[in-house]
N, C-alpha and C positions, 0 to 999 in steps of 0.2 A: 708270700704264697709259694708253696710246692710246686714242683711238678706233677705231681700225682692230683693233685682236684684239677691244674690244668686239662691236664688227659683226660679225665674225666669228664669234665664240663661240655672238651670236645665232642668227645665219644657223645654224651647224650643229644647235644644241640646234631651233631649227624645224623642219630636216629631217630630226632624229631625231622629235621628236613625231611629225611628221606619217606616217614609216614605223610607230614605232610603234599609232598609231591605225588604219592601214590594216591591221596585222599579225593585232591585235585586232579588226578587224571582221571578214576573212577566216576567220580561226579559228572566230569567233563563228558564221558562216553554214554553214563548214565540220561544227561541233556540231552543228546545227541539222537539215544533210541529212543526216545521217549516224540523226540519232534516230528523221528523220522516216520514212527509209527503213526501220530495224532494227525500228520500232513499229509499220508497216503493219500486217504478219500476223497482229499480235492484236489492233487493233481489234473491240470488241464493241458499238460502238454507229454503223455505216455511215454515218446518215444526220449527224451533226456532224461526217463530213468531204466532204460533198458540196458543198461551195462556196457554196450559198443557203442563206437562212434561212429555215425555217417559221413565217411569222404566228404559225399555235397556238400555238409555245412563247410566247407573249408571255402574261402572266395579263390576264385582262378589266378590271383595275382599271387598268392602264398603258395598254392600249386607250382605257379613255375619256377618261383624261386626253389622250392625243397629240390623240383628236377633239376633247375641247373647245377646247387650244389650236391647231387648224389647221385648224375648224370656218367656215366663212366670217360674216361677223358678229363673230367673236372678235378680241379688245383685240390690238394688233400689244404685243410685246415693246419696256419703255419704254427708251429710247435713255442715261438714266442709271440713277441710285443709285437711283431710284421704284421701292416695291415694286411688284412682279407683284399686279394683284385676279384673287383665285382665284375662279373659276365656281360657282355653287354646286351645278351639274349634277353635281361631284366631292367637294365636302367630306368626304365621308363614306367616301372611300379613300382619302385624306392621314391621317396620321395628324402630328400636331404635337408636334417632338420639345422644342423652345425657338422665342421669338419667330421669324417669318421663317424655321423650318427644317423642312421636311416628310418625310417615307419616305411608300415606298409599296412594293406589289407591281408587279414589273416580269417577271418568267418566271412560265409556269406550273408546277406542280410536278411537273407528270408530266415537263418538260424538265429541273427542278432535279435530280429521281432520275437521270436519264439521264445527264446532264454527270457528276452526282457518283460514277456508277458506271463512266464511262469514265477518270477522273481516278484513281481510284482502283486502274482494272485499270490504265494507263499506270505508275503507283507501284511497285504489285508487281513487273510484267515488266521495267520498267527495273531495279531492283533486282538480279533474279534472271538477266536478261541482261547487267548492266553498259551497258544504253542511259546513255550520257551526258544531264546533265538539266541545265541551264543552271536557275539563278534568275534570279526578277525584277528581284533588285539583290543586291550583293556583304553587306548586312549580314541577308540570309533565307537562313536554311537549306531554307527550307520554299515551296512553292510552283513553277509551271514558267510556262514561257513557251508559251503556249497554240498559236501557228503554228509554233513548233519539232517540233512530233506531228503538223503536218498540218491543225490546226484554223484554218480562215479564214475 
């Protein structure tokens, strides 16, 4: 075999990929207006599709973390592997899962009911409409892609 049908063969199998990767994004956003249009109407919670976010939802424990590290005075972010020295104005809303690894509250819960009850009415109605529901990734059944309904 030549060179020349190698190149070739190249050449085409690229410009198949690359239709097909456009074909697949088209479709993808095609899904996506189509949901976000069919799921308007039954929105029951307005304000998680009005474009900004309300501080409140954040819970006060995530609050004081972001003040302590963007607090003036506070240690800048170390430019290697150095661990982060946690403030001790916080300790006490880290909660320490293994060396180096922390959770915490980051929504408040009056926001977590809210999300989880529009999440949920979105389920139903798509279900009972046939709204198309795109997953996060091809090996979850379960879950949606949150700006597909409109959420941004």
């Amino acid at each position: 075999m030549g060179l020349k049908p190698l190149v070739m063969a190249t050449a085409l199998f690229c410009r198949l990929t690359s239709h097909r990767r456009f074909t697949v994004a088209a479709a993808a956003a095609s899904t996506a207006s189509m949901a976000e249009r069919l799921y308007r109407p039954h929105r029951v919670q307005p304000a998680l599709f009005a474009g900004s976010f309300d501080r409140s939802w954040l819970h006060d424990d995530f609050v004081r973390i972001v003040d302590a590290f963007s607090s003036p005075g506070a240690d800048p972010p170390p430019m290697d592997d150095a661990p982060v020295s946690i403030p001790d104005s916080i300790r006490d809303v880290l909660r320490t899962e293994m060396e180096g690894v922390y959770s915490f509250n980051v929504f408040d819960g009056a926001f977590v009911d809210m999300f989880n009850e529009e999440v949920g009415n979105f389920y139903a109605v798509s279900e009972e409409r046939d709204i198309p529901v795109r997953r996060p990734n091809s090996m979850n059944n379960y879950g949606v892609i949150l700006n597909e309904i409109g959420m941004r």
